[in-house]
N, C-alpha and C positions, 0 to 999 in steps of 0.2 A: 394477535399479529401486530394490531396497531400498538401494545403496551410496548411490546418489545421492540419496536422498529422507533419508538419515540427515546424508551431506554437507553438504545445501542447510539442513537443518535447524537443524544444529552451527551452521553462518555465521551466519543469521540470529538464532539466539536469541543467540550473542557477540553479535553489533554490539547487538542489543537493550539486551540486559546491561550493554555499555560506555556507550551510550546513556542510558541509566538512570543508573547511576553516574555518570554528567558531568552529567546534571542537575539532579541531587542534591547536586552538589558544586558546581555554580554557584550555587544560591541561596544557597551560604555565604558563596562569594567573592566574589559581585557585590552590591551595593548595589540595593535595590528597584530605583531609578527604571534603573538598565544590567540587571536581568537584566528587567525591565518589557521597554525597548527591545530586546532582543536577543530576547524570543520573540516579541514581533509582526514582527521583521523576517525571522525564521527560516518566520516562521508565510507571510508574503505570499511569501516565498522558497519555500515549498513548493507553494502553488497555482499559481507562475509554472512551476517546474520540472514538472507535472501537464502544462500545456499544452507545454512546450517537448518532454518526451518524447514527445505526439502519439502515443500508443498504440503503438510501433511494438513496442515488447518482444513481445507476446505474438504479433505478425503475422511478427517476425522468425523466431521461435523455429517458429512454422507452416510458412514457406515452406521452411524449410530442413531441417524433419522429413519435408517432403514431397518434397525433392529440387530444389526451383526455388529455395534460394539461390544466392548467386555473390557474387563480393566486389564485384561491381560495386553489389550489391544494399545490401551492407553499406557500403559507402562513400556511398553515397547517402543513407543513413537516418542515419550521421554527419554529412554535410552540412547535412540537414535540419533537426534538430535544434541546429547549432552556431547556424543561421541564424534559428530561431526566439529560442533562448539571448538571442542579442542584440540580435534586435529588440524582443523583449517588456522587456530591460533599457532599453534607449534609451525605450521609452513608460513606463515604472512611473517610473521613477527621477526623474525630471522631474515625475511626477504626485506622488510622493511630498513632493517641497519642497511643491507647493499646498497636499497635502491629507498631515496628520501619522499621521491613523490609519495609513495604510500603512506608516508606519516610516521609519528615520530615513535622509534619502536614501545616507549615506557606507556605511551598514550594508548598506543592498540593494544597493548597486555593487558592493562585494568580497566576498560572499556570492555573485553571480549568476556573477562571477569562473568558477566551481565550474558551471555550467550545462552548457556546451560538453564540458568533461571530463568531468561526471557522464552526460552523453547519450552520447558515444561509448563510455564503457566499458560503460555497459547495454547496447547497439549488440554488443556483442563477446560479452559475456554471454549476451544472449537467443540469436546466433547460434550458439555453444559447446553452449547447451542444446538447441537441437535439432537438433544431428549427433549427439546421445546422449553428453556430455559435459557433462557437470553439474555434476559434482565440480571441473571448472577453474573451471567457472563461480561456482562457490558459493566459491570461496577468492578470486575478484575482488570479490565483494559484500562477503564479511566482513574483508577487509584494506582495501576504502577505508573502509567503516563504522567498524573499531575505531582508522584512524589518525587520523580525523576526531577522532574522542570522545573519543582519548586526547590529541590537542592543545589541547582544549577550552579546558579547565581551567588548564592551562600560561599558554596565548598568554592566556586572561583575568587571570589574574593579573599579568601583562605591559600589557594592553593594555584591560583592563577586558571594553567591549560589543564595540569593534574587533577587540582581539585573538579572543575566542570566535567572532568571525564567520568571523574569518581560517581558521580551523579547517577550514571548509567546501572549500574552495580545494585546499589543502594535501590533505586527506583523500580528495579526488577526482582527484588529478593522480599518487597512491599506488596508486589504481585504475587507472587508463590504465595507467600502467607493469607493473603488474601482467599487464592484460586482453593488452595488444601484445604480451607474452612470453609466456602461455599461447596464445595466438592462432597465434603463429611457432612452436611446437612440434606443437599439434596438425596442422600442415596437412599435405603442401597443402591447396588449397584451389578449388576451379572458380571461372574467370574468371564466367561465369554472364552471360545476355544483356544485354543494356543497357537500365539501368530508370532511364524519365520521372520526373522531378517531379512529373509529374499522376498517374502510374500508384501512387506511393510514398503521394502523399497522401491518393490512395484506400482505400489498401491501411493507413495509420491511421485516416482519419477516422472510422470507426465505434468503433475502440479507444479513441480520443483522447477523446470525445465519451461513450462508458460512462467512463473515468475521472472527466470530471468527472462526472456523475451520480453515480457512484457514494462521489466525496469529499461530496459535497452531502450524499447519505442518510447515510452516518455521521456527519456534524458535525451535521445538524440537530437532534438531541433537546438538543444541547450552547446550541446556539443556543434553544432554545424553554426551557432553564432561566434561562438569563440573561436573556428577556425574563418570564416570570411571577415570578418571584423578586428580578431587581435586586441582585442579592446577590452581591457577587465571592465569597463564605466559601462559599455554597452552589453554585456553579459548579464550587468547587476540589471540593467533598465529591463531587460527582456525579462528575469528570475522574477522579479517583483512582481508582478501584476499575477502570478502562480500563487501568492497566498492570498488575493481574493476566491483565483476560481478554486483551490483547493477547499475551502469552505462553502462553495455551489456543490462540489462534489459529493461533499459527505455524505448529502441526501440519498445520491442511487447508491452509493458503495454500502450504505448502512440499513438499506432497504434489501440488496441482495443476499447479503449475509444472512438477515433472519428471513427472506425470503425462499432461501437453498431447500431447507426441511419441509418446508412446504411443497415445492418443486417433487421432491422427491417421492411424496405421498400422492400427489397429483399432477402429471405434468400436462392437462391438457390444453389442445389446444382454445377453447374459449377463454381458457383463466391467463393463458398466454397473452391474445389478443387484448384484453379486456387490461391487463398490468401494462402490455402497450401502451394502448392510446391512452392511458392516466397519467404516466410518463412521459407521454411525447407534449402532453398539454404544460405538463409540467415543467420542463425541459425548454420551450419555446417561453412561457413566460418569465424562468430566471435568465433566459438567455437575454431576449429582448428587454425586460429591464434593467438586464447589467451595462448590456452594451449602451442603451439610451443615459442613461446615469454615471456612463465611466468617469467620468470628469468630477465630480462631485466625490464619488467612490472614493479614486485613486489620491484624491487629497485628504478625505479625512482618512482613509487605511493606512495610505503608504507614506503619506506629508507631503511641503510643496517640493522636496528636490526630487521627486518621483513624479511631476507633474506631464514631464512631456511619456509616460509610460502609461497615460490614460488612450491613448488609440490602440497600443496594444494590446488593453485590457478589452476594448470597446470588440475586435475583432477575436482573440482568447478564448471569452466569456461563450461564444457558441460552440467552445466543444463541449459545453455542458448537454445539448440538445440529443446529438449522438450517445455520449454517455447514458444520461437517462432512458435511452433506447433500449442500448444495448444490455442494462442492466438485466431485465427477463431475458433477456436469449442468453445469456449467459447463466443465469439459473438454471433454465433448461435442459441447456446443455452440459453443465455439469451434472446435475442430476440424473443427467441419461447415462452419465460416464464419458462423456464425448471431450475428454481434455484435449488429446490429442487433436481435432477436429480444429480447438479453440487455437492453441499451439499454431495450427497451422495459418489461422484465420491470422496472427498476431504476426506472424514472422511475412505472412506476403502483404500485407497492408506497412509492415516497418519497412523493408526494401524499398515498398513503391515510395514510402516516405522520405528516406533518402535520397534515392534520387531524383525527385520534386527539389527537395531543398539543396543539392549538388547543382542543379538550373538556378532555378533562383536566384540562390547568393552567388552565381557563377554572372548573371545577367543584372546583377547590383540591384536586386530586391528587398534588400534591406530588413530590417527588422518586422516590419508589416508583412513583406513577404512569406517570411521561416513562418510567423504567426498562422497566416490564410494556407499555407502547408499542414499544419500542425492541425488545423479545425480540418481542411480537407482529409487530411489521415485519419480521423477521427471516424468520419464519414464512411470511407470505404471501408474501415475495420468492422462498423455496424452494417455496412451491406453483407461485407463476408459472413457475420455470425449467422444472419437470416438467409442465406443461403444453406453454409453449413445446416441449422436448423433444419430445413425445407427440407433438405436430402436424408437426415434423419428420421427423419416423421416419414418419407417415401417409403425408408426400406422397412422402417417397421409396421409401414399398412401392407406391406407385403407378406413380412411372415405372419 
């Protein structure tokens, strides 16, 4: 558990890291109006790629810690996925010429390129991670991630907004090859029953459908700065201080994932309580010394024109605390099958979130404000999940 939760770790904070560095290095090489282009089309490129994975990662990685994978299973949810890929490309791409905000149509064509291969090697991945192979899994995430990033910069200097997109492509077609040779070594593999279209897409829709919910609740404080303020400069001040805590976060996010198969073998409640309070210790101290150090932080992370974006990070930094919570009850709870449950927990903590931050910026609370919204949403979403929990665990000491 600890090899793999250290493995899964190492991957994602590289690709992070490489990530970060590429984009850092394109605003130098790209000309406003191409790196303008190039992140609204990365940006619609990534809610397209939300719907084309269609949840299936974390459904994948269930059925197959519980025994009912099969390659039949996995070939299917490649299918799926290829075929969502490009039909959701065939409608954007064409809406795109109409209408410009979605980005520029040549850019989201060989960008979504990257759809199909980035779905099947997740496909490979999630099922790696739950036969208890994590570690192959997490060396397919972090070599399509860092080839991606590290082409970035190269192919845009080459080719401006096209070439940086071409990245995307390239970066994911590194993952397949990767995913199909870890794949071929760990097996065999069980033929596993024959599974429907209807049975597959049941078996994401509930995941699919918390993804988007769950992209919505994280962007919205983003979006409710840019409508009370109107200010690109104050947009960028509030973004910034998101790739320190995005790297607090990796921790739960990378802890749950190989923590899921576990869940699903045992989900009791001491091992519950006991990943708790580990978490919560945990949790309070990256919080507490981000917030005490924001000032220091925010100047070596972000540099000094990011200086006055160190309070926001000072109050941010505690939605690490919740997070780390809520990471086991969400293991839990997927594991018990309770997406739906989660789904719901997501969609009434984003509401209440919204309209917190609808007051707020309505009574000129300002950027600190949306912030202490955005930790309080954080908050309530971890109370909902340990309710949801609680009423789980009722009904089933009942039957």
């Amino acid at each position: 558990m600890c090899a793999d939760f250290l493995a899964l770790l190492f991957s994602r904070a590289a690709a992070q890291l490489a990530s970060l560095a590429a984009g850092l290095l394109l605003v130098r090489v790209l000309i406003p109006a191409e790196f303008g282009a190039y992140s609204l089309a990365t940006t619609t490129l990534g809610l397209i790629g939300v719907l084309a994975d269609f949840g299936l990662d974390p459904a994948l990685t269930r059925e197959w810690a519980a025994g009912r994978g099969g390659t039949e299973l996995l070939q299917a949810a490649i299918r799926l996925r290829a075929a969502l890929g490009l039909s959701l490309t065939a409608c954007v791409v064409p809406l795109a010429a109409v209408w410009p905000a979605l980005g520029r149509p040549e850019l989201l064509l060989i960008g979504a390129l990257s759809l199909p291969l980035r779905g099947a090697w997740r496909a490979y991945a999630a099922a790696l991670t739950g036969t208890g192979k994590a570690r192959p899994a997490a060396r397919i995430e972090g070599i399509g991630a860092v080839v991606s990033a590290g082409c970035t910069v190269p192919f845009a200097l080459i080719g401006g907004a096209v070439g940086a997109v071409s990245a995307l492509p390239v970066g994911a077609f590194c993952g397949l090859i990767v995913a199909v040779r870890a794949w071929g070594r760990c097996g065999p593999h069980p033929a596993g029953a024959e599974v429907t279209g209807r049975a597959l897409i049941g078996m994401g829709a509930a995941f699919a459908a918390l993804s988007m919910a769950g992209a919505a609740f994280q962007s919205a404080d983003l979006y409710m700065v840019g409508l009370f303020t109107a200010d690109a400069a104050a947009v960028g001040l509030y973004a910034a201080p998101f790739r320190v805590l995005n790297a607090l976060l990796l921790l739960p996010t990378a802890w749950g994932v190989v923590a899921l198969p576990r869940y699903v073998a045992d989900a009791g409640a001491s091992r519950l309580r006991r990943d708790v309070v580990q978490w919560a210790a945990a949790g309070f101290l990256l919080s507490a010394g981000v917030s005490t150090l924001s000032g220091p932080i925010t100047a070596a992370a972000l540099g000094a024109e990011y200086a006055a974006a160190a309070p926001i990070l000072a109050v941010l930094c505690w939605m690490t605390l919740p997070v780390c919570l809520s990471a086991p009850l969400i293991a839990a709870l997927t594991a018990a099958g309770r997406q739906t449950a989660i789904l719901l927990c997501v969609l009434g903590a984003g509401v209440g979130a919204i309209a917190a931050n609808l007051m707020v910026g309505s009574a000129g609370g300002g950027l600190i404000g949306i912030a202490a919204v955005k930790v309080g949403g954080m908050v309530v979403l971890t109370a909902l999940y340990a309710v949801a929990y609680g009423v789980v665990i009722r009904r089933w000491k009942r039957r």
